[in-house]
C-alpha positions as CSV (number, residue, x, y, z in Angstrom):
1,X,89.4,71.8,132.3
2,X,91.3,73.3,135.1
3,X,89.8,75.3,138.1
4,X,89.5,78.8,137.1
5,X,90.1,79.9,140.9
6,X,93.7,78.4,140.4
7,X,94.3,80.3,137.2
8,X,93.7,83.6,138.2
9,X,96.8,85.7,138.2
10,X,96.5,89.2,136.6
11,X,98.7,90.4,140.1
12,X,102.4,89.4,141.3
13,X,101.6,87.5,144.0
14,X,104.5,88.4,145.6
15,X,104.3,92.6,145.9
16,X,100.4,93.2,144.5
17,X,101.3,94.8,141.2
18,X,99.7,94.9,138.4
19,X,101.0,92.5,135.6
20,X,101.3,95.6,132.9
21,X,102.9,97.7,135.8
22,X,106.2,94.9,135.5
23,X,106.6,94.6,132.1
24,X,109.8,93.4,130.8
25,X,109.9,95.5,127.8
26,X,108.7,99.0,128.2
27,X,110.2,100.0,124.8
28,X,107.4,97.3,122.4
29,X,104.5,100.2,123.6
30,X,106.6,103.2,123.3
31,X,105.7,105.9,120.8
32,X,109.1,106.5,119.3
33,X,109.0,106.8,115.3
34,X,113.0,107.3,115.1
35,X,113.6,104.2,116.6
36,X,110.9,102.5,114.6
37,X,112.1,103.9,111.3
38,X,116.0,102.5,112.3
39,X,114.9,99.0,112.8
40,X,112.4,99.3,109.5
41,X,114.9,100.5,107.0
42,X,117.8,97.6,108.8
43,X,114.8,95.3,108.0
44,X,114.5,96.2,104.5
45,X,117.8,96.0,104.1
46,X,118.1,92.7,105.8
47,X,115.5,91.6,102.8
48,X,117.5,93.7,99.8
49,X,114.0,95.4,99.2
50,X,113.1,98.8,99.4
51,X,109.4,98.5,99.6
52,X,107.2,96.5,100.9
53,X,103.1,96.4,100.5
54,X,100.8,94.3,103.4
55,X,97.3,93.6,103.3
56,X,95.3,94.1,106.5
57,X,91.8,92.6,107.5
58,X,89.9,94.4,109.7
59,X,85.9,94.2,110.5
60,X,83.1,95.8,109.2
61,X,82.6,98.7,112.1
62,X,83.2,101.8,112.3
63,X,85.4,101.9,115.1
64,X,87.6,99.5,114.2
65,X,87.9,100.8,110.3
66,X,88.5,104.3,111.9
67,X,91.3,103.1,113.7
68,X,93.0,100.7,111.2
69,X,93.0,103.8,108.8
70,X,95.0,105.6,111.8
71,X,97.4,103.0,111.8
72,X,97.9,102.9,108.1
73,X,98.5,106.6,107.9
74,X,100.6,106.8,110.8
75,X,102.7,103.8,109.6
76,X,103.3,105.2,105.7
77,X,103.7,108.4,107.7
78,X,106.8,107.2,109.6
79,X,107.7,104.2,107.1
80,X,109.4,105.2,103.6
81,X,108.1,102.7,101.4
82,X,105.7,100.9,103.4
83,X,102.2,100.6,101.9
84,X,99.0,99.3,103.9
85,X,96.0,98.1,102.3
86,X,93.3,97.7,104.4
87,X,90.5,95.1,103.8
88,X,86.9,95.7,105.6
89,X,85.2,92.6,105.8
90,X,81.6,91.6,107.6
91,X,83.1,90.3,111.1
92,X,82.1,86.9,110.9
93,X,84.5,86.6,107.1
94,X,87.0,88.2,109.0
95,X,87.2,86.1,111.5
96,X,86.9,83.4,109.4
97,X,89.9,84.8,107.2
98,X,92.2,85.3,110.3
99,X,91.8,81.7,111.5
100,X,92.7,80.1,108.2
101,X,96.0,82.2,108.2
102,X,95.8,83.0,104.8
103,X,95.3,85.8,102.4
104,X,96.2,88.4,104.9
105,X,99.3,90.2,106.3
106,X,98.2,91.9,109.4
107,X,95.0,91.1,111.4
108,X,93.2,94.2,113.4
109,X,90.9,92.5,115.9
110,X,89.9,93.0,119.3
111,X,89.3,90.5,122.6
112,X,87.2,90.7,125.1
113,X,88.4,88.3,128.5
114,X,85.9,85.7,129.9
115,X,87.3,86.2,133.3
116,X,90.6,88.1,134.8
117,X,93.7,86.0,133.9
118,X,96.4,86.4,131.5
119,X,96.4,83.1,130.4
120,X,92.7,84.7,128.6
121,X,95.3,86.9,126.3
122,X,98.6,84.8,125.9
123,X,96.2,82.1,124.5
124,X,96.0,84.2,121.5
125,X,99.9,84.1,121.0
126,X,100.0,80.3,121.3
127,X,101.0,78.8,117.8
128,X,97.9,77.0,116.3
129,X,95.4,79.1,118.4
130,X,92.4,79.6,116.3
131,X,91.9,82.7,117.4
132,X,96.1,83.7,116.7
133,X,94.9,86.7,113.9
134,X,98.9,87.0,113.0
135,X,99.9,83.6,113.2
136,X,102.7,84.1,115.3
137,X,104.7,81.0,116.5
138,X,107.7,81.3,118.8
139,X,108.6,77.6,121.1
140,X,110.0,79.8,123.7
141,X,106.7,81.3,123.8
142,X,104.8,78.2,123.4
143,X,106.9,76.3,126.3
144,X,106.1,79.1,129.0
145,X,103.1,79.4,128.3
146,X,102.2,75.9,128.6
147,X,104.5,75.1,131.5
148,X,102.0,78.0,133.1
149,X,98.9,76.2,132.5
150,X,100.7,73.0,132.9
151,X,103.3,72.1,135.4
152,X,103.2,75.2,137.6
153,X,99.2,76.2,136.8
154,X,99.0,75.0,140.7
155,X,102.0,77.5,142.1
156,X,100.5,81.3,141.4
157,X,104.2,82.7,141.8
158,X,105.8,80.3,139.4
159,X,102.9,80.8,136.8
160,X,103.1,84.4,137.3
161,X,106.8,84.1,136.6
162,X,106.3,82.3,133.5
163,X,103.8,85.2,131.8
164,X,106.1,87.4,132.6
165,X,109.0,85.4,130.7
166,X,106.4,84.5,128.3
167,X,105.8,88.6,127.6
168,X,109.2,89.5,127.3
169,X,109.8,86.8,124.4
170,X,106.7,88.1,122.8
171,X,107.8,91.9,122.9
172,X,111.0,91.1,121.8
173,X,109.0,89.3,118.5
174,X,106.7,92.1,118.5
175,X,104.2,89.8,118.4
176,X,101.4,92.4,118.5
177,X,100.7,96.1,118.7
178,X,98.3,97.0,120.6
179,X,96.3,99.8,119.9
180,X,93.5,100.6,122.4
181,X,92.0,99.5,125.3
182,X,88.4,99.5,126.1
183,X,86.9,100.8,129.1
184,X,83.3,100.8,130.8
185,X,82.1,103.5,133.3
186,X,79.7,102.5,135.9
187,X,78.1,104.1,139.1
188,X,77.0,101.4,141.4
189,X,74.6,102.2,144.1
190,X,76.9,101.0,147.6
191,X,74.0,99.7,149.2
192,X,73.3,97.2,146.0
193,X,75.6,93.9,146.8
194,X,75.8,90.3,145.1
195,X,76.1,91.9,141.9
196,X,78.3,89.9,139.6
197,X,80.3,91.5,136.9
198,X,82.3,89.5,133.7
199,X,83.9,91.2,130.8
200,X,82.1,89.1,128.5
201,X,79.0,88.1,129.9
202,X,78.3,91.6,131.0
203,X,76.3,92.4,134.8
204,X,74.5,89.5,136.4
205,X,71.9,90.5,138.7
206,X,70.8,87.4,139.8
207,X,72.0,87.7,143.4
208,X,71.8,91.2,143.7
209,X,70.2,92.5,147.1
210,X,70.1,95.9,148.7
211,X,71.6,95.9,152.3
212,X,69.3,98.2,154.7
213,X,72.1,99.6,156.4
């Protein structure tokens, strides 16, 4: 396993920013229901169908079956002849579900990064990736991706570079659609230092001093 130090690149090295900040395609998280209606109805076409019924899989919690019901009505709302059906399962036969690919159309899921670097959430795109809930494949995808964690996982520019070329080939898929993001509020005491925090593993006081300044 490869130094995490040398993988962390949520930043362009070059100017600072912030990877979501340079975004190739602005238009994949957009709230535009004409545009997605155009492209829908050209798809159905496309198939000589005019409806179209998915299953989705979604866990056992209130949250997340409160929000997969938002989707579902938002998306019949929008889409004529588009019907959702939305399957609550315990999490752990869920999970289970989405990593044998089958028996599902659309996975809702969330994921939680260990520590912050992209390569934590472009993991889940990779084809054969346990934890890839709509099964997506794309070799584009799969060779930037793994040139970043390969040849340049040494060069911070040149594997910053390739998750940006690995997002646009991914937005341009619509890989996945991303819903929320979670967020937790703290107040930290100035004076307290050493603490450590990880999105995972949570606060880790174990170094933690007060400075008597």
């Amino acid at each position: 396993m490869k130094n995490h130090r040398s993988w962390t690149a949520s930043k362009n090295p070059a100017n600072g920013k912030d990877f979501t900040e340079e975004s190739p395609d602005k238009q994949s998280t957009e709230f535009n229901p004409a545009l997605a209606k155009k492209y829908w109805e050209k798809g159905l076409s496309q198939l000589g169908i005019k409806k179209l019924s998915l299953n989705m899989v979604c866990y056992d919690v209130d949250s997340f079956r409160n929000t997969a019901e938002y989707v579902q009505s938002s998306a019949q709302k929008y889409l004529k002849g588009l019907s959702i059906h939305i399957n609550v399962e315990p999490k752990v036969q869920a999970i289970t579900k989405m990593q044998s690919k089958k028996g599902y159309d659309l996975g809702f899921s969330n994921w939680i990064a260990s520590f912050p670097d992209l390569s934590e959430f472009f993991q889940l795109l990779n084809t054969n990736n346990a934890n890839n809930a709509g099964n997506y494949s794309n070799k584009q995808f799969d060779y930037y991706y793994n040139k970043a964690n390969g040849k340049d996982s040494m060069s911070p520019q040149k594997r910053y570079n390739d998750f940006v070329k690995a997002e646009g080939i991914a937005s341009e898929d619509q890989a996945v659609i991303d819903v929320n993001q979670g967020q937790t509020v703290r107040r930290n005491n100035p004076k307290l230092k050493g603490v450590a925090y990880a999105a995972a593993q949570g606060i880790t006081m174990k170094n933690a001093y007060m400075e008597n300044k």
